[in-house]
Phi, psi and omega in degrees: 000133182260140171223117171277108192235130161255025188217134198279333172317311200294327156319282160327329189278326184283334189286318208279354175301301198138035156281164155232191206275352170304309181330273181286097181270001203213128168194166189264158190294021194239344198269125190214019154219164353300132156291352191251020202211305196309318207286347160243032184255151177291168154260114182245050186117156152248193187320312200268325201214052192311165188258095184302314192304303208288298183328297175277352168304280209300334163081017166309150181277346183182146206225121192244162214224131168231128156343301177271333176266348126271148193292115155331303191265006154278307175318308165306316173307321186263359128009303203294299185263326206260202201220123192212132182256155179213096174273167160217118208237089183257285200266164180305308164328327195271323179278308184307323191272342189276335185296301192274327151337286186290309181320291176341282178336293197249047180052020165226070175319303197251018172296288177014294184295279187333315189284342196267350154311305193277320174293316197290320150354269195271343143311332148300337188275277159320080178231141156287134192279352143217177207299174161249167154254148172208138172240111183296074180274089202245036148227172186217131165083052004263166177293112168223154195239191179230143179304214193232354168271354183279184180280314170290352192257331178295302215283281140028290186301320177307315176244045169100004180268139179252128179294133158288349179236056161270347181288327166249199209221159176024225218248108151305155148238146184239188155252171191283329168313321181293354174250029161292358205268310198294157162242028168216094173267100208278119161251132184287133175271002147235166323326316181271110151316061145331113189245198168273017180265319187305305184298296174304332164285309171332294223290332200281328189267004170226064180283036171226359189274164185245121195234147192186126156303156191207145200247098171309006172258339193247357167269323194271288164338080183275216171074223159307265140095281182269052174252339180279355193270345171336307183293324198277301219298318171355258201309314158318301215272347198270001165310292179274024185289000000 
C-alpha cells in the first residue's frame, strides 16, 4: 500500500508500527522523524500548504490527515480522487484510538499495542505529587497559550499540571501580566524556538517564578511519540520533587 501522512506526529507513528519508505511514499517537510528513513521519502509540501500537483503524481492508496493540521479545503480537495483518513487527536483517549487505528490499517494490530501500553506506562509512572498552576507558552509576539481543548492541556493534566488557561479553548493569545497566577512557566521549544533569552526577560518581571524550556515534541506530539519519552518526563516531574 503507498502512503501519504501529511502530518509529522502520524509519520513517525508508522515507521515506529513497522512501515517503511516502500511504504510511506509522501511526507511534509516538517515530518523529521525517524530521520534516517524520512530523508528518503519525496516531499510534499508542508502541513498547511501541501503541493497537490506533487501529491497526485505520486499516486497513493491512502493519504492520512489531521484535522487541526491541515488546511480543509486542500483536504477535501484531495477527497476528490484518493482515499483520505482525517484524524482529529485532542485527549489521550483520541490517541489511543488513533495509535490502534493505523495499527488496523496497515496490519500491526500489535505493534499498536505494545505502544500505546508504553504511552499509558509512562504517563502513569510520571505525576507531580501535588496540582502545579502552569503556563504553556508556544508563541512570543504576541504570547499564546493553550486552552483545554488541545493535546497539550491533556498531557499537562495527566501528569499533575494544572493549565492555567483551562478556562479558554484552543491557542489565547495572552500578556505576560496574565501569568502572575502560575507556578510554572513553560516555554515550548516548538512552534515558537524558546530560548534562555526568553527565560530572562519573563524573569525581570517574575524574578521568583520558576520558568524553564520544555521540549514540545514530547507535549505536542501525538501518536507514539511519548512512548520514546520516558527519560525527559523522568527528569521534568524529578524538577518538581
Amino acid at each position: 500500500m503507498k502512503i501519504i501522512s501529511l502530518v509529522p506526529s502520524i509519520t513517525e507513528t508508522l515507521f515506529d508500527l513497522g512501515l517503511t519508505e516502500n511504504e510511506v511514499i509522501g511526507r511534509t517537510k516538517f515530518c523529521i522523524h525517524p530521520s534516517e528513513k524520512v530523508k528518503k521519502i519525496e516531499i510534499i509540501g508542508g502541513t498547511k500548504n501541501l503541493n497537490i500537483d506533487k501529491i497526485k503524481s505520486l499516486k497513493p492508496d491512502i493519504i492520512l490527515a489531521n484535522k487541526e493540521e491541515n488546511v480543509k479545503d486542500q483536504v477535501e480537495s484531495l477527497m476528490q480522487d484518493f482515499r483520505v483518513e482525517v484524524f482529529d487527536t485532542e485527549t489521550l483517549k483520541d490517541n489511543y484510538q488513533l495509535v490502534k487505528t493505523l495499527g488496523s490499517l496497515f496490519g500491526k494490530q500489535e505493534a499498536a499495542q505494545i505502544f500505546n501500553e508504553k504511552i499509558k506506562n509512562v504517563l502513569d509512572q510520571f505525576k507531580i505529587k501535588s496540582p502545579i498552576k502552569a503556563a504553556y507558552l508556544i508563541w512570543k509576539n504576541p504570547y499564546m497559550t493553550v486552552g483545554s481543548d488541545t493535546f497539550i492541556h491533556h498531557v499537562l493534566a495527566e501528569i499533575g499540571f494544572e493549565n492555567l488557561f483551562k478556562d479558554q479553548t484552543r491557542y489565547p493569545e495572552i500578556t505576560a501580566d496574565d501569568l502572575a497566577d502560575a507556578g510554572v512557566i513553560m516555554l515550548s521549544s516548538e512552534p515558537f524556538p524558546f530560548k534562555e533569552k526568553h527565560i530572562d526577560e519573563l524573569r525581570t518581571m517574575f524574578p521568583e517564578k520558576k520558568i524553564m524550556i520544555v521540549d514540545g515534541e514530547a507535549f505536542s506530539w501525538y501518536g507514539t511519540h511519548i512512548a520514546k519519552c520516558e527519560d525527559y518526563f523522568r527528569n521534568l516531574i524529578a524538577e518538581f520533587a
